[in-house]
Each structure stands twice: as structure tokens, then as C-alpha cells.
Backbone as CSV, one residue per row, in Angstrom:
resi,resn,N_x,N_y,N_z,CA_x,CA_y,CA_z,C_x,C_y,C_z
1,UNK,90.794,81.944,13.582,90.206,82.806,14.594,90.513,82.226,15.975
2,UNK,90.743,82.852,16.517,91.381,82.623,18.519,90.027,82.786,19.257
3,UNK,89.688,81.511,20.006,88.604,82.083,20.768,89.525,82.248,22.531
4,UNK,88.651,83.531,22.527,88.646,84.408,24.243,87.474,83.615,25.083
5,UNK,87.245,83.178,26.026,86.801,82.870,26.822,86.581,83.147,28.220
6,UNK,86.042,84.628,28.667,86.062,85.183,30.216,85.125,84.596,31.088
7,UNK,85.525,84.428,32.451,84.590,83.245,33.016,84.438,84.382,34.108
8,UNK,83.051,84.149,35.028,83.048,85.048,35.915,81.993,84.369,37.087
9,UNK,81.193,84.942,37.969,80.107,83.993,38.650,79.308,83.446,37.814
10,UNK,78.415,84.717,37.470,76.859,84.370,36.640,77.539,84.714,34.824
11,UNK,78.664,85.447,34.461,78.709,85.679,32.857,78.347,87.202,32.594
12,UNK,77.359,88.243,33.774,76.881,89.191,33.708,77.980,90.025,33.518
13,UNK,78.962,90.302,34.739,79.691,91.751,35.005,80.497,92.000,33.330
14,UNK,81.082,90.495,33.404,82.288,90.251,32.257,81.827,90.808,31.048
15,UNK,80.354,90.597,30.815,79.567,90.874,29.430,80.676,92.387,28.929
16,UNK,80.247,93.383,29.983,80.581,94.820,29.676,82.036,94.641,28.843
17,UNK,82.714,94.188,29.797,84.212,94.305,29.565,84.627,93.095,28.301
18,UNK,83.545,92.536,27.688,83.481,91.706,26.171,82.974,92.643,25.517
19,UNK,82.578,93.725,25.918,81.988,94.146,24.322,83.191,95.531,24.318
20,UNK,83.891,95.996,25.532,84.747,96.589,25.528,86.077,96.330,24.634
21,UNK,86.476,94.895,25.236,87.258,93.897,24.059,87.127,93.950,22.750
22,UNK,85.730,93.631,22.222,85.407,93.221,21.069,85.069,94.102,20.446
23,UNK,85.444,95.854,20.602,85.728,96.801,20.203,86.992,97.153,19.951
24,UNK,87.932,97.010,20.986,89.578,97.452,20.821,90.147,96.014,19.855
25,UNK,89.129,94.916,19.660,89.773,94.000,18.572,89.199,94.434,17.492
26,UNK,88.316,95.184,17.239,87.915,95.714,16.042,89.000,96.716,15.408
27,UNK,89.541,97.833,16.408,90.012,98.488,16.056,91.163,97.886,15.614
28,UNK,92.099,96.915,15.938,93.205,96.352,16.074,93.183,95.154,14.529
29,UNK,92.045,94.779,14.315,91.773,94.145,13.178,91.879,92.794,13.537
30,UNK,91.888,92.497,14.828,91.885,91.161,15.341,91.125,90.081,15.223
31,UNK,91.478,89.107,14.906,90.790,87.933,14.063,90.099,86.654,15.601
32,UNK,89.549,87.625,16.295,89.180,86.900,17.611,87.671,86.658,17.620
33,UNK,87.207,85.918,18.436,85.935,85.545,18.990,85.688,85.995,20.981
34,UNK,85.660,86.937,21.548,85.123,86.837,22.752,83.789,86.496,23.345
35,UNK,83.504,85.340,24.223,82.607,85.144,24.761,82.602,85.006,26.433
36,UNK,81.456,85.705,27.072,81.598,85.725,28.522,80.793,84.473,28.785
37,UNK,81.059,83.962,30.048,80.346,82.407,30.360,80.509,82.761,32.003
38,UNK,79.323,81.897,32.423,79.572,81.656,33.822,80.743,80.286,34.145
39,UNK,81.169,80.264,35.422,82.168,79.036,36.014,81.222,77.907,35.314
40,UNK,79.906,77.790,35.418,79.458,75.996,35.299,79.337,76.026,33.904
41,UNK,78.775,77.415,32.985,78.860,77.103,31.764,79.417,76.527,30.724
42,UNK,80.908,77.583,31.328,82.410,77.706,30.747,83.169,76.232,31.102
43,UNK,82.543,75.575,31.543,83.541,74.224,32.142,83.288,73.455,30.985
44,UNK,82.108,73.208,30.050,82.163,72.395,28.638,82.668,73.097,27.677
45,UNK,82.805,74.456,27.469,83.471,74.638,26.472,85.288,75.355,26.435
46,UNK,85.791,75.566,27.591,87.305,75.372,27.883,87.977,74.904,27.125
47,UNK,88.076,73.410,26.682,88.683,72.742,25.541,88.507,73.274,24.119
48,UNK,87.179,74.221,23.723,87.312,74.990,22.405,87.719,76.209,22.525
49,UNK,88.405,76.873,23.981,88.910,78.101,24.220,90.577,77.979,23.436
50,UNK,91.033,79.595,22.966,92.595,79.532,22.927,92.982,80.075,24.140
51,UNK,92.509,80.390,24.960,92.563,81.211,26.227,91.286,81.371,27.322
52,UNK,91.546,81.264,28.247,90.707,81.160,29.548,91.234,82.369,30.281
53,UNK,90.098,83.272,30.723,90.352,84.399,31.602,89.035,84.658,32.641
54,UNK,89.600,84.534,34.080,88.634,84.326,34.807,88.731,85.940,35.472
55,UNK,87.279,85.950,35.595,87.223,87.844,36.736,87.680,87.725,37.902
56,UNK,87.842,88.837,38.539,88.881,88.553,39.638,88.035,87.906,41.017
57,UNK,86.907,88.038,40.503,85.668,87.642,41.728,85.995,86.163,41.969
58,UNK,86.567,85.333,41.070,86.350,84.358,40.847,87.854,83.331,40.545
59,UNK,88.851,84.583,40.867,90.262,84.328,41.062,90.892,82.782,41.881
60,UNK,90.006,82.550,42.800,89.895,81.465,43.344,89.907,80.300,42.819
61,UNK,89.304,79.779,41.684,89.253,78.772,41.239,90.459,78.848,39.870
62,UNK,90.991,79.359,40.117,92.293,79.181,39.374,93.014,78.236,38.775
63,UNK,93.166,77.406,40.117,93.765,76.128,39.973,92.551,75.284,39.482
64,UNK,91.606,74.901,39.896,90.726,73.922,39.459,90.320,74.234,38.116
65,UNK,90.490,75.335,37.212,89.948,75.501,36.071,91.087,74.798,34.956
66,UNK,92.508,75.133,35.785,93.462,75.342,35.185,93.696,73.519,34.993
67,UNK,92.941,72.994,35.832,92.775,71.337,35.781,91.629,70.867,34.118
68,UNK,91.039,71.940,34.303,90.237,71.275,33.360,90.457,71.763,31.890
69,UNK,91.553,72.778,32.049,91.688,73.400,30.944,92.474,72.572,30.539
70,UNK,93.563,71.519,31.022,94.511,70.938,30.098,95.924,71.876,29.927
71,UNK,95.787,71.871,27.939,96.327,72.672,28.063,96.163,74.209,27.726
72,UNK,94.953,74.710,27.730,94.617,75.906,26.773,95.139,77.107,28.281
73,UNK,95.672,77.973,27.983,96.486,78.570,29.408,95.178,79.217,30.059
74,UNK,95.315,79.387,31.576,93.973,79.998,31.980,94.559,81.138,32.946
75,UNK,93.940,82.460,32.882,94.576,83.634,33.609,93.789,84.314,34.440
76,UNK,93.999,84.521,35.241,93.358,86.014,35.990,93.272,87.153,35.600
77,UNK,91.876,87.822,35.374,92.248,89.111,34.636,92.589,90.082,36.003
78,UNK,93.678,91.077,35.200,94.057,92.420,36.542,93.124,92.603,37.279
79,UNK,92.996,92.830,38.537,91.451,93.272,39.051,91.654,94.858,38.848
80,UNK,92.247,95.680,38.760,92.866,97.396,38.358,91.758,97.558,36.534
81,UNK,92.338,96.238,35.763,91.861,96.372,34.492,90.192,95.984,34.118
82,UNK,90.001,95.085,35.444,88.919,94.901,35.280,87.617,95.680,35.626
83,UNK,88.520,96.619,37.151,87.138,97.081,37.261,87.355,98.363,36.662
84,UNK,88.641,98.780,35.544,88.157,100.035,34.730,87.846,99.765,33.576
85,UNK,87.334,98.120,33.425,86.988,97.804,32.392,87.777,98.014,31.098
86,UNK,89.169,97.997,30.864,90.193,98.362,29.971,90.222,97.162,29.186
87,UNK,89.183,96.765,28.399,89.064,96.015,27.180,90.484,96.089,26.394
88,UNK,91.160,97.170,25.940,92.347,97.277,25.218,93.630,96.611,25.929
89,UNK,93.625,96.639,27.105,94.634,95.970,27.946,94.282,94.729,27.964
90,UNK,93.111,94.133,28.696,92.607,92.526,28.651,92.775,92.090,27.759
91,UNK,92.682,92.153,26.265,92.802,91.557,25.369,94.288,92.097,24.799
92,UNK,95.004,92.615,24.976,96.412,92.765,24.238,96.912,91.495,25.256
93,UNK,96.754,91.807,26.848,97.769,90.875,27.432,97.126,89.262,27.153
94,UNK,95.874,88.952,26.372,95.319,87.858,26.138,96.518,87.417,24.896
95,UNK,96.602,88.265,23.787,96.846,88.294,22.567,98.306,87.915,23.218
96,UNK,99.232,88.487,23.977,100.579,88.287,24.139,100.520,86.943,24.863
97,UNK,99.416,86.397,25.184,100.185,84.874,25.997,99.749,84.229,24.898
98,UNK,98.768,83.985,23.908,98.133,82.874,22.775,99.824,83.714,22.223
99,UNK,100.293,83.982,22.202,101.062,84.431,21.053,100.764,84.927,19.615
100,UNK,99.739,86.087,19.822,99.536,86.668,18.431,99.672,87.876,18.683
């Protein structure tokens, strides 16, 4: 199982657009885990992420996450995808960088 990991201020907005996800991986039969986290939450568990995706609010810390991530890759989600909430897109272009 691949864990998703969306990071955002507080963990709130992202929630929506995880359960959006964790529908179009249903449909898809995808063997994933999505969880939304805030920046301070998400900083201990990064290292058990297969992927790091931060909201675009929060695009900024890019680089510093991308420090703590090592090597698990860390992305910006579209801000277009995010605020139409396109769960099916966020998670395909998740699925195409883990390589599954």
C-alpha cells in the first residue's frame, strides 16, 4: 500500500479533496492510503509518506519540506486542481510520480 500524504496550514481545506481522492482510488482499485496533515503535524510522519503533496496555500515551503523529506518526492498540488477539488487528477498525477 502507497501512503499519500497532503499537507496544508491547519489539515482542514485538504480533508475535502482526501475524501475526493479516496473515492477516484476506489474507483481505480488503488491500493493507497490518503491522509491530510497540517505543516507541523506532517513533519514526523514524511519519512512514512510514498509521496508528499503540499496545498497551494502553502506552496512556499517547498523547499524546506523537500529538506525533510529526504528522499520521499514532495509536490505542489495544481492550484486549478485544487481549488476544483479534482481528486481524480491529484491522485493520478500522485500515482505517475511514485510510479504506479
Amino acid at each position: 500500500m502507497k501512503k499519500i500524504l497532503l499537507v496544508c496550514n491547519a489539515g482542514m481545506s485538504t480533508s475535502m479533496l482526501v475524501a475526493k481522492m479516496k473515492k477516484a482510488a476506489e474507483a481505480k482499485s488503488a491500493d493507497v492510503s490518503i491522509e491530510a496533515k497540517s505543516l507541523s503535524e506532517a513533519k514526523a510522519e514524511i519519512s512514512t509518506a510514498d509521496i508528499v503533496l503540499l496545498g497551494p496555500q502553502i506552496r512556499y515551503e517547498l523547499d524546506n519540506v523537500k529538506k525533510v523529506a529526504g528522499s520521499v518526492p514532495v509536490e505542489a498540488i495544481d492550484m486549478r486542481d485544487y481549488g476544483m477539488m479534482n481528486g481524480e487528477k491529484v491522485l493520478s498525477h500522485a500515482m505517475e510520480v511514485m510510479g504506479v
